[in-house]
C-alpha positions in Angstrom: 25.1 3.8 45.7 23.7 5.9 42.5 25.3 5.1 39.3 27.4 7.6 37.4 26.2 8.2 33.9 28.8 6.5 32.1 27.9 3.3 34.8 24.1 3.8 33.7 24.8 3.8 30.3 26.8 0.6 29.9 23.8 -1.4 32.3 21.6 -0.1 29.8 23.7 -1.7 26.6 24.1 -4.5 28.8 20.5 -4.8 29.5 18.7 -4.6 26.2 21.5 -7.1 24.9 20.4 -9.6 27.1 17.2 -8.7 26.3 17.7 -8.8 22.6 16.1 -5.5 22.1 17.4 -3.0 19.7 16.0 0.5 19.0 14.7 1.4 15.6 17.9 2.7 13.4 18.0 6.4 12.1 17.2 5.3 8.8 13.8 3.6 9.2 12.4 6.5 11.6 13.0 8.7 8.6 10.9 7.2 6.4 7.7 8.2 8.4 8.7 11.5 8.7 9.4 12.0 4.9 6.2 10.8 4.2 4.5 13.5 6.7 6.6 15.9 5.6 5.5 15.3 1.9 1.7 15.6 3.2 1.7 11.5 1.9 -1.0 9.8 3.6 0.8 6.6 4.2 2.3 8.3 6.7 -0.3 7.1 9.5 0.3 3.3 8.8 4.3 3.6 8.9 4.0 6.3 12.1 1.8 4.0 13.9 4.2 1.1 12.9 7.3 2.8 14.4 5.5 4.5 17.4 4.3 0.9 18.7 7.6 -0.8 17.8 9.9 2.3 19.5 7.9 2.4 22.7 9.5 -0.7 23.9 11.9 1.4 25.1 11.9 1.5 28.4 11.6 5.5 29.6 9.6 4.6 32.8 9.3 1.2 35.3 5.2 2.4 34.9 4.1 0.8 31.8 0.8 3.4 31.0 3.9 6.1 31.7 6.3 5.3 29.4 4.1 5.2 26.5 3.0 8.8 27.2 6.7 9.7 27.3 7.4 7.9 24.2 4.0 9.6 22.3 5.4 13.1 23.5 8.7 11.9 21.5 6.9 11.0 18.4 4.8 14.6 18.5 7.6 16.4 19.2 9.6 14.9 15.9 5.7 15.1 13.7 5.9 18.4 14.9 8.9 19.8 13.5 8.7 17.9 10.5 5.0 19.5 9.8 7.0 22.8 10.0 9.5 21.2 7.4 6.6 20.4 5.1 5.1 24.3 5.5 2.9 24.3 8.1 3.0 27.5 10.2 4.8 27.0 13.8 2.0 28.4 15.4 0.0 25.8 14.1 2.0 23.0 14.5 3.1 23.5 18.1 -0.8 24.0 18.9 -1.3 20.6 17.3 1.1 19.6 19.3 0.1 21.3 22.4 -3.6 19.7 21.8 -3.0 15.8 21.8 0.2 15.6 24.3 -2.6 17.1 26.7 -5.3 14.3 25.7 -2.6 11.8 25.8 -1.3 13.0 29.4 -5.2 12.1 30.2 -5.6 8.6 28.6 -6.0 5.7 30.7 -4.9 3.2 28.5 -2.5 2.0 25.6 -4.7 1.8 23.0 -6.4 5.0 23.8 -3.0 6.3 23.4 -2.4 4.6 20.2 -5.7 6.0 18.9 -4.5 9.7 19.9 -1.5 9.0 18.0 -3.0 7.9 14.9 -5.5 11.1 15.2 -2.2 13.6 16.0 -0.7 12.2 12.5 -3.7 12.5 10.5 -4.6 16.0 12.1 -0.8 17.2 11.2 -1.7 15.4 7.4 -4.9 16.9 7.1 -3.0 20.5 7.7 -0.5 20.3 5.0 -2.9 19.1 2.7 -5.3 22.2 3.4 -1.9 24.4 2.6 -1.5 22.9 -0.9 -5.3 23.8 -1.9 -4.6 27.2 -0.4 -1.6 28.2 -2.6 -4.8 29.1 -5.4 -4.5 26.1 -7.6 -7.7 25.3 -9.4 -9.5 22.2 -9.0 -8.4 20.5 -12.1 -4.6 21.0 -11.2 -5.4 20.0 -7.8 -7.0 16.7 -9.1 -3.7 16.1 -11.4 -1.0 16.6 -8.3 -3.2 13.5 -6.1 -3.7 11.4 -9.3 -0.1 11.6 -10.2 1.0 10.9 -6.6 -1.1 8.1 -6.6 -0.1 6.7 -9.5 3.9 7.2 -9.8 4.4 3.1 -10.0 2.1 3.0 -13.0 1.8 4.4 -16.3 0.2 8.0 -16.5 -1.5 8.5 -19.4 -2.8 12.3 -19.7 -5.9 11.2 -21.2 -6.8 9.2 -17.7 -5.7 12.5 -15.6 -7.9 14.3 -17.7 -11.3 12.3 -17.3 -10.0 12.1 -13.4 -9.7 16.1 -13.2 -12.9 16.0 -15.1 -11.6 18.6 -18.1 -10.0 17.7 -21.6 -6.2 16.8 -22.1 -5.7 20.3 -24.1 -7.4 22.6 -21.6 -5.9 20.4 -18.3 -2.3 20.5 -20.3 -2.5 24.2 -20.6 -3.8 25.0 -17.0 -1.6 23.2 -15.7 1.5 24.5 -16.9 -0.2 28.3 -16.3 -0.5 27.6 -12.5 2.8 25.3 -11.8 5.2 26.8 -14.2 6.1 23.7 -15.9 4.3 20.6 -17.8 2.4 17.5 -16.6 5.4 15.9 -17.6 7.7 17.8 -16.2 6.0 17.1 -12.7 6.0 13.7 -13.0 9.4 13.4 -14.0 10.2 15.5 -10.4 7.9 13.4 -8.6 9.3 10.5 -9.8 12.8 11.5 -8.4 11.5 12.9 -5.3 9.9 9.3 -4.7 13.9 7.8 -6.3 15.1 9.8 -3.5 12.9 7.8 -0.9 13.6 5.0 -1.9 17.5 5.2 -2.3 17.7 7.1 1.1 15.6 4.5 3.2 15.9 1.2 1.6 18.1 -1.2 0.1 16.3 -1.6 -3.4 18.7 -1.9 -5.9 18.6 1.1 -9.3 17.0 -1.7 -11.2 14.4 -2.4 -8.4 13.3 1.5 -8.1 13.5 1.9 -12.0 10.7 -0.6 -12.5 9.1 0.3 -8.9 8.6 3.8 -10.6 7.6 3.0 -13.7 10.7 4.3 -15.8 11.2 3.1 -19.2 14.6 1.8 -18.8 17.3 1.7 -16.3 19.5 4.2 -18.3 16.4 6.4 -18.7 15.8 6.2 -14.8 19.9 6.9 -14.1 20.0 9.6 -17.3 17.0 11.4 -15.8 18.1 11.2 -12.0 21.5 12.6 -12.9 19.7 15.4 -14.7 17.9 16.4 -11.8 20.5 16.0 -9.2 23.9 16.4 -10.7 24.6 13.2 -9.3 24.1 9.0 -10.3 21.2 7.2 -8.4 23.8 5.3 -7.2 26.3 7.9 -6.1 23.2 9.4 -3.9 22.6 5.9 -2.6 26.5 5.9 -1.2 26.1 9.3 0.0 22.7 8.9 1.8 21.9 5.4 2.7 24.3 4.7 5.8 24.0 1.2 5.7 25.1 0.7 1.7 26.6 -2.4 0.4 29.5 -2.0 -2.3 
């Protein structure tokens, strides 16, 4: 006799309890999706890392199957983040289009994991190319990746300046000309984009993400955040982070 929903859905509780397994909470999915969003490369290592752990979820009794299911998932959500982080729909749904047809074709798991890993970097690749569209020069160009490489550390504009290849006075005012606000000013909002993160997706306490980031103090970190967000660091956390500890 065929189930009725409801009597599929509690064997399937019942089931991965006795099995032990548990799907990948809201929370931790995010954080790959952030990071593609935000055109940051570590994207591929924490997409890869969720992909593999969420296709243990059982979507079809043939094994080669149910990771193709699970991949068109994952595209599917890269996708409409993509659009989140500017991409074009056109482009992103053709992107899309493009590897759920070469992973409907693969004959294997890791060929599927490969396609994955490709489908990520293609979508990264993309929003990258937008950012050196939008007519910034070279040097400011050079500034935005060394900053967002370096928001744990100390940024000295002396070191962005040998890195962009220019002087600290012509980089200082080039910079401001094209962004509309000052090498400081950007990594200040960086650093609070990055806060956000880390506040949103993991249990790091204000002190931790102060340090993490590179702030001088903890009141500088709190005073600054609140500046930029109306709101305490840990006010957001309560708001955001659903699994928060009073």
């Amino acid at each position: 006799m065929k189930l009725s929903i409801d009597q599929a859905l509690q064997e399937t509780f019942f089931r991965n309890r006795e099995n032990d397994f548990h799907h990948s909470t809201y929370d931790e999915e995010m954080i790959q999706y952030t990071y593609l969003k935000n055109g940051d490369k570590r994207a591929v290592k924490e997409c890869r890392k969720m992909f593999q752990n969420a296709a243990e979820g059982i979507l079809s009794k043939d094994i080669l199957r149910n990771w193709k299911y699970m991949f068109v998932a994952s595209t599917t959500l890269c996708c409409r983040f993509a659009m989140d982080g500017g991409l074009d729909s056109e482009t992103a749904y053709n992107i899309s289009d493009l590897y759920i047809q070469r992973a409907d074709t693969a004959g294997s798991r890791d060929e599927i994991f490969l396609i994955h890993d490709q489908m990520v970097e293609t979508y990264l690749n993309n929003i990258s190319q937008l950012r050196q569209e939008r007519s910034y020069s070279r040097p400011v160009l050079r500034t935005i990746d060394y900053i967002d490489r370096h928001l744990h550390g100390t940024i000295r504009l002396n070191d962005i300046a040998e890195e962009a290849d220019v002087t600290p006075n012509y980089l200082s005012a080039i910079f401001a000309k094209e962004m509309k606000l000052t090498i400081s000013q950007y990594i200040r909002n960086r650093r609070v984009e990055a806060s956000k993160v880390l506040l949103q997706y993991y249990d790091y306490s204000v002190t931790e993400i102060a340090e993490y980031l590179s702030f001088s103090s903890v009141s500088h970190f709190i005073k600054v955040f609140k500046e930029e967000t109306g709101i305490t660091p840990a006010v957001y956390k309560q708001t955001k982070f659903r699994h928060w500890k009073e």
